[in-house]
C-alpha positions as CSV (number, residue, x, y, z in Angstrom):
1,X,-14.1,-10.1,-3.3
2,X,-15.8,-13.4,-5.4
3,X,-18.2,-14.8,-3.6
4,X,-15.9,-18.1,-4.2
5,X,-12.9,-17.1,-2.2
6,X,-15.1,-17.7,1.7
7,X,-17.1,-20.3,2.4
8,X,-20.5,-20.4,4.0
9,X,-18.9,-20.0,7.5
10,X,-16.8,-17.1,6.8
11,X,-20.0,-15.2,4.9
12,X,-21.9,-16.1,8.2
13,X,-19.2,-14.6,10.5
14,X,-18.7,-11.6,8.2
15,X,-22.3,-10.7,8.2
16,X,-22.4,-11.2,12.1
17,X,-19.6,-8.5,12.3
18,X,-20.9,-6.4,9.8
19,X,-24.7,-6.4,12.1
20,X,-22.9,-5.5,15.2
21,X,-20.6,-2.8,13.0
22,X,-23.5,-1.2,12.2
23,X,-25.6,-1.0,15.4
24,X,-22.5,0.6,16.9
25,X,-22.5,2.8,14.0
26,X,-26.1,3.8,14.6
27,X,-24.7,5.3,18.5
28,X,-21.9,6.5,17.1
29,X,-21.1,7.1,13.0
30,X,-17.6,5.8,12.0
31,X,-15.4,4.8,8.8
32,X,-13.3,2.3,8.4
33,X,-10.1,3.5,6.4
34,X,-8.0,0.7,5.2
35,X,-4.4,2.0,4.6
36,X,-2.1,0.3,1.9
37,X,0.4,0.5,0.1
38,X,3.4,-2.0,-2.1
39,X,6.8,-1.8,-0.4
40,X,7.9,1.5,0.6
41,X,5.4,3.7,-0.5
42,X,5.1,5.5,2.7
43,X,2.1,4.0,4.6
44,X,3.2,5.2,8.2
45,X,3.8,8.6,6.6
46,X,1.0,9.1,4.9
47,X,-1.0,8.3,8.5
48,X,1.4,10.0,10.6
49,X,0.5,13.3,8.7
50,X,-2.8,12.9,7.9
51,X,-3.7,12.7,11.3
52,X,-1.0,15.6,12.6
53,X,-2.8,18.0,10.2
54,X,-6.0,17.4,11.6
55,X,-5.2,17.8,15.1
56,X,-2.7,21.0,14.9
57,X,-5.1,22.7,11.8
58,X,-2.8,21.9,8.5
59,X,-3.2,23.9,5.4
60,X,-6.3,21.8,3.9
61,X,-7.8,24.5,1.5
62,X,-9.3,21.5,-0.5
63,X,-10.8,19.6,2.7
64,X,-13.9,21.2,2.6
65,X,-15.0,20.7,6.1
66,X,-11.7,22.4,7.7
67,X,-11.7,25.2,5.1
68,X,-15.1,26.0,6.0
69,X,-14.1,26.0,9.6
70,X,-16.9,23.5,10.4
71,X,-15.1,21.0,12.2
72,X,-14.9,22.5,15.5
73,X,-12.4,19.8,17.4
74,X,-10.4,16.6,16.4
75,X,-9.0,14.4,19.1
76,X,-7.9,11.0,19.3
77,X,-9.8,8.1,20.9
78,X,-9.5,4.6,22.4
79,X,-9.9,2.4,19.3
80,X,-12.8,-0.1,19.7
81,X,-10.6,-3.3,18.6
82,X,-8.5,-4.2,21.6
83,X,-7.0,-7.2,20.1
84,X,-5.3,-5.0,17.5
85,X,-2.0,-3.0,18.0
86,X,-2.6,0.8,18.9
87,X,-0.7,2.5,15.7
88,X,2.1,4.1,17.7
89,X,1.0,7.8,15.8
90,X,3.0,9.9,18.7
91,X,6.3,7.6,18.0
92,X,6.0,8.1,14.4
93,X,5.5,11.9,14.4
94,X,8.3,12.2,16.6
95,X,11.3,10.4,14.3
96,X,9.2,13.1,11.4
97,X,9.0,16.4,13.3
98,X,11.8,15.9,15.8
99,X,14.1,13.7,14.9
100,X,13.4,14.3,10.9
101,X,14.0,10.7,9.9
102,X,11.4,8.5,8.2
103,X,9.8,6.0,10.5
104,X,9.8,2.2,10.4
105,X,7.6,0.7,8.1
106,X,4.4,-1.0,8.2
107,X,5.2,-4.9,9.9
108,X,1.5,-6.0,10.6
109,X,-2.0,-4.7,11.2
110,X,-2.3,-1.8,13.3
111,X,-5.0,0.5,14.1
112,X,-6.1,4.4,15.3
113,X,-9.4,6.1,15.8
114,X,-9.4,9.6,15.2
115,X,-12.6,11.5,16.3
116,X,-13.9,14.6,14.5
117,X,-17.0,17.3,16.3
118,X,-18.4,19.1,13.2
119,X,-21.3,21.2,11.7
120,X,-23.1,19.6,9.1
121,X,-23.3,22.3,6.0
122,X,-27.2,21.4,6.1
123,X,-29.2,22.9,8.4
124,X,-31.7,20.2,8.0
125,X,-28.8,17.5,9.3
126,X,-27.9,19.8,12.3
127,X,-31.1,19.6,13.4
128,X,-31.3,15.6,13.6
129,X,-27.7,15.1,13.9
130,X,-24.9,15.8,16.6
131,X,-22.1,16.0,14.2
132,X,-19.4,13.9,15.3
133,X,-18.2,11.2,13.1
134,X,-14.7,8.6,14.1
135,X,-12.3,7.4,11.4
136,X,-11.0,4.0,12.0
137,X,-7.7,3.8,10.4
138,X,-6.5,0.6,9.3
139,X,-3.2,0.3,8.7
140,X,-1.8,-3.3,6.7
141,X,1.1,-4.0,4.9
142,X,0.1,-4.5,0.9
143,X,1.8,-7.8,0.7
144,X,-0.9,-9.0,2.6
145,X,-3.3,-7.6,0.2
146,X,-1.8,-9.2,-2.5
147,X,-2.4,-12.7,-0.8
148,X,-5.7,-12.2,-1.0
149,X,-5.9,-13.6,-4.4
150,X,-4.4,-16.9,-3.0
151,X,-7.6,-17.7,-1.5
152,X,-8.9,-18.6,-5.3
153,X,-6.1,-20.7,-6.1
154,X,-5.2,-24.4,-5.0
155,X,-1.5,-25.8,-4.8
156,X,-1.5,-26.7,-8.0
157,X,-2.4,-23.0,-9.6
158,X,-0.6,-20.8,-6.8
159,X,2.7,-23.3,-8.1
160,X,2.0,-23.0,-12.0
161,X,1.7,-19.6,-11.8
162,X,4.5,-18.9,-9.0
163,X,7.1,-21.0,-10.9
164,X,5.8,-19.0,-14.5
165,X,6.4,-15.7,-13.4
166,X,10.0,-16.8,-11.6
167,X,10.9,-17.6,-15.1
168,X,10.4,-14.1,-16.7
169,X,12.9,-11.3,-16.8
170,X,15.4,-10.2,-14.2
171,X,13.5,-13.1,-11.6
172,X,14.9,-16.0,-13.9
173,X,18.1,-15.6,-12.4
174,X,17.0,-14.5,-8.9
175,X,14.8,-17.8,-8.7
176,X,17.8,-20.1,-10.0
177,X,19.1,-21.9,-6.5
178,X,15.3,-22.3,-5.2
179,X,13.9,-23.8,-8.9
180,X,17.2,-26.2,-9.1
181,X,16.5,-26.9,-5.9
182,X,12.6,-27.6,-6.4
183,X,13.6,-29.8,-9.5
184,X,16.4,-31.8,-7.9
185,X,14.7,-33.2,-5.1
186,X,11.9,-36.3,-5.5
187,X,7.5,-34.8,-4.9
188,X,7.2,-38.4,-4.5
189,X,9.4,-39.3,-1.3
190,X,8.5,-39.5,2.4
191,X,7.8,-35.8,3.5
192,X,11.2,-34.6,4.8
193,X,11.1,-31.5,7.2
194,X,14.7,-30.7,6.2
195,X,13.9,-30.4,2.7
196,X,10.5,-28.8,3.5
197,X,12.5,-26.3,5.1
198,X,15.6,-25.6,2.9
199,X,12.9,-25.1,-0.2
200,X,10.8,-22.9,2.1
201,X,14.5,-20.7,2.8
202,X,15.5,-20.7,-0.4
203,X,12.3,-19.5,-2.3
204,X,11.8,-16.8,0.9
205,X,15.6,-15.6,-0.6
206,X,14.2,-15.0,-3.6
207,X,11.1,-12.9,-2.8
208,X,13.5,-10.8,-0.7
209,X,15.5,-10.5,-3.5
210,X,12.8,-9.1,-5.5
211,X,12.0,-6.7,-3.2
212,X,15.2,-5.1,-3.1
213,X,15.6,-1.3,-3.8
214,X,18.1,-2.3,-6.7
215,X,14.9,-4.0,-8.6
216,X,12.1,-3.2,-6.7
217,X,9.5,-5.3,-7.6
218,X,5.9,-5.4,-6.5
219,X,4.4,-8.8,-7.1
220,X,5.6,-10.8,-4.1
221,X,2.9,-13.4,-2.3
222,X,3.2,-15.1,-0.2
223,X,3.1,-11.6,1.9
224,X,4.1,-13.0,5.1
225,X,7.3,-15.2,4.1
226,X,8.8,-11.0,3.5
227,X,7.1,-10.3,7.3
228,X,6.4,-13.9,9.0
229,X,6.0,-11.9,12.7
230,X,4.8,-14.5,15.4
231,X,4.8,-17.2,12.6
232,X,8.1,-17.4,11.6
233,X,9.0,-21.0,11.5
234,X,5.6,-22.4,11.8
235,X,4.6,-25.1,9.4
236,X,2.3,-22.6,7.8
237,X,5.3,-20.8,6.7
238,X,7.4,-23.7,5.9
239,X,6.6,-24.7,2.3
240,X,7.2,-23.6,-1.4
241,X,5.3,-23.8,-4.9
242,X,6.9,-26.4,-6.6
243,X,7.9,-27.0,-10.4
244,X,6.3,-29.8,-13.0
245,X,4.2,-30.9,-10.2
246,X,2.2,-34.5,-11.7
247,X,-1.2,-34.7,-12.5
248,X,-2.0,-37.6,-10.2
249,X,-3.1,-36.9,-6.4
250,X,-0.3,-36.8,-4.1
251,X,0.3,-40.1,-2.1
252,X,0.1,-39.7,1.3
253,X,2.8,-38.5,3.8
254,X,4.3,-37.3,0.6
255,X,6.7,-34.3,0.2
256,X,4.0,-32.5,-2.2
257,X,1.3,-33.8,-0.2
258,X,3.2,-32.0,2.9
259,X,3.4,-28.7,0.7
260,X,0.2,-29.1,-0.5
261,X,-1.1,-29.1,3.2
262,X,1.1,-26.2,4.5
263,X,-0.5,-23.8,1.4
264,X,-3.5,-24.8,2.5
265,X,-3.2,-23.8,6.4
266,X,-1.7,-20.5,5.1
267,X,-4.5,-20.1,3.3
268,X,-6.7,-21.0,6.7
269,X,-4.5,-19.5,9.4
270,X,-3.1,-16.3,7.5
271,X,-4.9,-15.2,4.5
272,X,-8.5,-15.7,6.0
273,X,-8.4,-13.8,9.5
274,X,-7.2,-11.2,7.8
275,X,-10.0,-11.2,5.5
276,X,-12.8,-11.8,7.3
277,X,-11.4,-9.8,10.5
278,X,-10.3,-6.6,8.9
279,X,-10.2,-6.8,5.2
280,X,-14.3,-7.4,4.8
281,X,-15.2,-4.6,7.1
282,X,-13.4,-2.0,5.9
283,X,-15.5,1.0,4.0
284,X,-13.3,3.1,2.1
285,X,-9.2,2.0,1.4
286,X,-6.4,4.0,-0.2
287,X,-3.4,1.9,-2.0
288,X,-0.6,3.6,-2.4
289,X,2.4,3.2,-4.8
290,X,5.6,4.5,-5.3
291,X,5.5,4.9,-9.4
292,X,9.2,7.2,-9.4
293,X,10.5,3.9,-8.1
294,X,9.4,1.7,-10.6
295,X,10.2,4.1,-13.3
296,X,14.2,5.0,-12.3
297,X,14.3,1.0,-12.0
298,X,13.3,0.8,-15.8
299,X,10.7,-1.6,-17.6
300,X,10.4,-4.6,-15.6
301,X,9.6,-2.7,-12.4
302,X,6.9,-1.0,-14.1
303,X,5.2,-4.3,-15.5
304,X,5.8,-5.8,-12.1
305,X,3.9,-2.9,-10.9
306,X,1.0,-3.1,-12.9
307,X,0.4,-7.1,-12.4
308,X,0.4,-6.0,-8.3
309,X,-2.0,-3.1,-8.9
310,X,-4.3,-6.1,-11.6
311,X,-4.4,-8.3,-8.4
312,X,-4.6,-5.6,-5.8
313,X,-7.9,-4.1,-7.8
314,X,-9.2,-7.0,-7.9
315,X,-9.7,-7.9,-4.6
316,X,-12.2,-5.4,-4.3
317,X,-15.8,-4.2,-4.7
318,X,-16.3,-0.6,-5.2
319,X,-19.9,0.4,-5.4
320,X,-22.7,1.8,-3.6
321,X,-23.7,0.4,0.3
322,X,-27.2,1.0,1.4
323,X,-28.3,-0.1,5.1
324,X,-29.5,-3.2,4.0
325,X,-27.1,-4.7,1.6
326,X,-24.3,-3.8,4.1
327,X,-25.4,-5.9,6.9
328,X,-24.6,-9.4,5.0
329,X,-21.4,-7.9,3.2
330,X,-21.0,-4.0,2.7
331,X,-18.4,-3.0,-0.3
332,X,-15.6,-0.4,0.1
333,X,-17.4,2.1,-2.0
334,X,-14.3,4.4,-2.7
335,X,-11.0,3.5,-3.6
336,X,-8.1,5.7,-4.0
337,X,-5.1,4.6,-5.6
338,X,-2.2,7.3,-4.8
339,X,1.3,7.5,-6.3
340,X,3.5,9.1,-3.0
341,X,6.6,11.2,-3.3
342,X,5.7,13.8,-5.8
343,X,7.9,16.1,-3.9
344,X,10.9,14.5,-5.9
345,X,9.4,16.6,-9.0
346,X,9.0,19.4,-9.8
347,X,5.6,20.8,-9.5
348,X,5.0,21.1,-13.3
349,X,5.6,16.9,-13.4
350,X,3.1,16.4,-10.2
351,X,0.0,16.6,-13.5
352,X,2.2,13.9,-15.0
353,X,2.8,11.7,-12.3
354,X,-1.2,11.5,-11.9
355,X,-1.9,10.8,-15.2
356,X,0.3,8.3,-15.3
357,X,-0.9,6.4,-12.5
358,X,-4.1,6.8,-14.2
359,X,-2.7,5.3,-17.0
360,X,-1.8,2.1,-14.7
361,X,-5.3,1.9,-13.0
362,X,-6.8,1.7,-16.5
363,X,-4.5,-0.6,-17.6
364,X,-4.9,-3.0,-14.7
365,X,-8.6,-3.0,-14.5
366,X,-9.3,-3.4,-18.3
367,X,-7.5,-6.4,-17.7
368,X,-10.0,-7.8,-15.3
369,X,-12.8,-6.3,-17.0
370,X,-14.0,-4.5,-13.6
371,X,-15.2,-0.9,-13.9
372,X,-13.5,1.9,-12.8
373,X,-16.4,3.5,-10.2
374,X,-15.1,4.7,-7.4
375,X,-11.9,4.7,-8.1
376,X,-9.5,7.9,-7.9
377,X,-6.4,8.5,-9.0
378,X,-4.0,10.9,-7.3
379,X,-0.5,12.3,-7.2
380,X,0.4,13.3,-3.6
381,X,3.0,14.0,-1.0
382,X,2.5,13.0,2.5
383,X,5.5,14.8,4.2
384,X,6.7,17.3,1.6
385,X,10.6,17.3,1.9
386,X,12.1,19.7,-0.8
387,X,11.1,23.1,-1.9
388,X,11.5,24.5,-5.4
389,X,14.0,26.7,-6.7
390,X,15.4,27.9,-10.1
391,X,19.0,27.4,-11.2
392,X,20.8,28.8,-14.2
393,X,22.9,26.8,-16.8
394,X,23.4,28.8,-19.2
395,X,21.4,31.0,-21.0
396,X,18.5,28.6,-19.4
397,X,16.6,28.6,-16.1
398,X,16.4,25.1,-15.0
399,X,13.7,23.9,-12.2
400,X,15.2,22.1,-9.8
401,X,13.9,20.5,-5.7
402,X,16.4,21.1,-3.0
403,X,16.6,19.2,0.2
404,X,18.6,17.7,2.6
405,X,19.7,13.8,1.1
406,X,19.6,11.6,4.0
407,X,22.9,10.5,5.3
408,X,24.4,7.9,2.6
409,X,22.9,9.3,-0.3
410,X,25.5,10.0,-3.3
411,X,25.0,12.2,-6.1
412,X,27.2,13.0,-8.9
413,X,29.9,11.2,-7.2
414,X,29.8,13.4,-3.8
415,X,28.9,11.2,-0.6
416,X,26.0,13.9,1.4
417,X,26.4,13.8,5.7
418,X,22.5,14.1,6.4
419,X,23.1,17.9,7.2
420,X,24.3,19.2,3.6
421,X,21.5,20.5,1.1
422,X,21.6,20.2,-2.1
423,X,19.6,20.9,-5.3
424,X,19.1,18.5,-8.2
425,X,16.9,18.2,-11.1
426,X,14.7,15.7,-10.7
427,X,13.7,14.8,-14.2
428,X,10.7,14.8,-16.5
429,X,7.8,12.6,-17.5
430,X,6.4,12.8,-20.6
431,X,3.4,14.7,-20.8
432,X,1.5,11.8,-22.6
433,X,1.7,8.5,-20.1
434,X,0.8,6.5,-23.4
435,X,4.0,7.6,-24.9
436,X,5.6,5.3,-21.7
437,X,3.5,2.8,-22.2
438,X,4.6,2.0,-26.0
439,X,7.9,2.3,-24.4
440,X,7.3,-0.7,-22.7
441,X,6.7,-2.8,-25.5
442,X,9.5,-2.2,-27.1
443,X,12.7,-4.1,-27.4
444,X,15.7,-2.7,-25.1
445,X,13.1,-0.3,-23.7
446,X,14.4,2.9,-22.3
447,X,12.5,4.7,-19.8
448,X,12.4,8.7,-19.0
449,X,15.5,9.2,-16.4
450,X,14.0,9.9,-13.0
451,X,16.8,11.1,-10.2
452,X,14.9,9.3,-7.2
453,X,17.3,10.9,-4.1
454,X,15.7,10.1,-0.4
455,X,15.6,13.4,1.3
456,X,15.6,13.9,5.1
457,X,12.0,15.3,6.3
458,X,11.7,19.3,7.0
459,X,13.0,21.4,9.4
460,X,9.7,22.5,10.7
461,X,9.6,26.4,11.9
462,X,8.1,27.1,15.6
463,X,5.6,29.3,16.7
464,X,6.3,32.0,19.3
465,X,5.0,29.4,21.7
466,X,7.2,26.6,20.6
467,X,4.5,24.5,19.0
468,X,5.5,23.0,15.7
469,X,3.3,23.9,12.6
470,X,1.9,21.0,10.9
471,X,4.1,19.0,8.2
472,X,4.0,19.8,4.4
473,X,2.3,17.9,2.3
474,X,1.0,18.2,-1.1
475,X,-2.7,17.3,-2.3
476,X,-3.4,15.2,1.2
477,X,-6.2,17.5,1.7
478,X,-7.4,16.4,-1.5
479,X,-6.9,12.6,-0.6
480,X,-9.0,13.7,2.9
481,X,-11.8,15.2,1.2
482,X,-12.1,12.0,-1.7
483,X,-11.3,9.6,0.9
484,X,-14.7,10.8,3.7
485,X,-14.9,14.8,2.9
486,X,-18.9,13.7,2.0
487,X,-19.6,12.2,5.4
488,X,-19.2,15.4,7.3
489,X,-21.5,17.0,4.6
């Protein structure tokens, strides 16, 4: 993050956290994984199964450590920051295994320490180290990484820009009440808390309208007017950008000066805890995004998508930490960007799906001229739900997924019961993501058709002593061994 975005204070109180981070680590070695994700890309999921593989032995032939059967026992642990919310992991991998329905989604900071006993593949290190290393997992939702960015902007910038985009596509009409609301009333008058409040409503309408599955859009901050928690109704909460705002300063006990105040304590009471708390101490962080979604909702979605991955990327460092550097403000040295759900293609697509999302990465840090070390890109599956299968039309063999659609779900017309399998063909991306991309540019753009169904999670066999194996998943042992596969080296 820009040196710009803390002060002095918050550099002071970072590197004071950061100090006793790393004596702690000196006793005991742990990583901080920050876990991410826009709206419904399967943050609790990916969690839930990451850490259900490693404690009932998942197929992980590309986690080096558990391949090579050095890890010899994984347990969880106490986590070491009381004031945080346990993540509820046994909950979660209930509704998945048991119940087989997708659990809630992430609603605010939560946290999990998983602890792993291994051998060190050096017999140098096994002979100066004891081998056990804890992952910190962070779980946040991603809105509140895209306010990060706020912290650069005054009222002023955060409304020009705010008001810009609401004027652009499919938002132009979805922003209409709150923007003739915003121009209709008088920046100059006595503050009014009634006003304060309807504006506040009516622009909170229209971020949740932009995050509806119908559009699903990405680019949505203030993160915490979609997830206000404790703070709903508090002043900090209670303001909106505002149109054609005057060059002059605001007089005082002025409506704009009130919502030029109330920015500002979001900025104070929101945005920078989290930053200096969590986000500033974290050491490696996967984002994830749901890329099918933003395809099957056509052009605009993808755009939107991009911009959110443009800010997301930039709010961090990736690089190198030595000892030293670390103590005053350590970087998150790898990043992994993951597009979920490649379970909804076909195998021969999953390539596709990853290139694509390269595609995006590159797009989105080109455009803030950062470079692209220690980034990864990766197609994966947390919870696979389908299996393949073959169908013939014809004198063709079509690829197809089956599953069980979730209860709701309609295809071609026929309403499924949650119980029902079915088999569909998903679709194909083009084997050159640049051949999207000029797609996007061009007037009355059509995207590749994508058949995005939600499928129940898997029946899981039983062993003969009534344990269930560990959830499907596809590449998550890659993910593992990117994500801190070198620190049990």
């Amino acid at each position: 993050m820009p040196p710009s975005l803390t002060s002095f204070t918050d550099d002071a109180r970072i590197a004071l956290d950061n100090l006793a981070d790393r004596a702690s680590g000196l006793i005991h070695p742990t990583i901080r994984l920050g876990v991410t994700g826009l709206s419904r890309a399967g943050k609790t999921v990916f969690i839930s199964s990451l850490v259900h593989n490693l404690l009932n032995g998942g197929r992980l032939p590309l986690f080096e450590a558990m391949r090579s059967g050095r890890i010899s026992t994984v347990r969880l642990e106490p986590q070491p920051d009381d004031a945080i919310p346990r993540f509820q992991y046994e909950d979660h991998v209930q509704a998945l295994v048991r119940d087989r329905i997708w659990p809630d989604s992430t609603r605010a900071i939560s946290e999990l320490r998983v602890t792993l006993d291994y051998e060190s593949a050096s017999g140098w290190n096994r002979m100066f180290s004891r081998g056990r290393i804890s992952i910190d997992i962070v779980d946040y939702p991603g809105e509140w990484l895209l306010d990060l960015p706020l912290l650069a902007q005054d009222f002023r910038e955060f409304s020009e820009k705010t008001v810009a985009l609401a004027a652009t596509g499919i938002r132009k009409s979805l922003s209409e009440e709150w923007l003739t609301m915003a121009a209709s009333v008088d920046l100059d008058a006595p503050a009014d808390e009634t006003t304060a409040r309807r504006l506040s409503e009516s622009f909170a309408g229209y971020l949740r309208a932009c995050r509806a599955d119908e559009r699903s859009l990405s680019t949505l901050p203030p993160g915490r007017f979609l997830m206000p928690g404790d703070l709903e109704g508090s002043p900090a909460l209670t303001f909106a950008p505002l149109p054609n705002l005057p060059a002059t300063k605001a007089p005082k006990g002025s409506l704009r000066a009130m919502m030029e105040r109330r920015y500002d304590a979001y900025k104070n009471v929101v945005i920078k805890p989290f930053f200096r708390e969590h986000f500033a101490r974290l050491d490696r962080q996967i984002v994830l995004i749901d890329a099918l979604q933003a395809i099957n909702r056509g052009p605009e979605a993808v755009q939107d998508l991009e911009r959110a991955l443009t800010d997301v990327l930039a709010c961090f460092q990736p690089g190198h930490n030595s000892f030293f550097s670390s103590l005053v403000g350590r970087k998150i040295d790898k990043v992994l960007v993951a597009a979920t759900k490649a379970d909804h293609l076909h195998h021969e697509s999953h390539d596709r799906l990853e290139r694509l999302t390269g595609r995006l990465v590159d797009r989105a840090i080109q455009r803030i001229g950062m470079a692209g070390a220690g980034i990864e890109v990766m197609a994966i599956a947390s919870v696979r739900a389908t299996r393949e299968a073959t169908v013939k039309e014809g004198s063709h063999l079509l690829p197809v997924i089956v599953g069980t659609p979730i209860a709701g779900e309609t295809i071609n017309g026929e309403r499924f019961d949650g119980n029902k399998k079915t088999a569909i063909f998903p679709g194909d991306l083009p084997e050159n993501p640049d051949s999207l991309f000029q797609r996007l540019d061009a007037p009355n753009a059509e995207l590749p058709e994508i058949n995005v169904v939600r499928f129940r999670p898997p029946a899981l066999d039983e062993t003969n002593g009534g344990i269930k194996l560990s959830v499907p998943h596809i590449r998550l042992d890659r993910a593992m061994q990117f994500l801190f596969g070198d620190r049990l080296a």
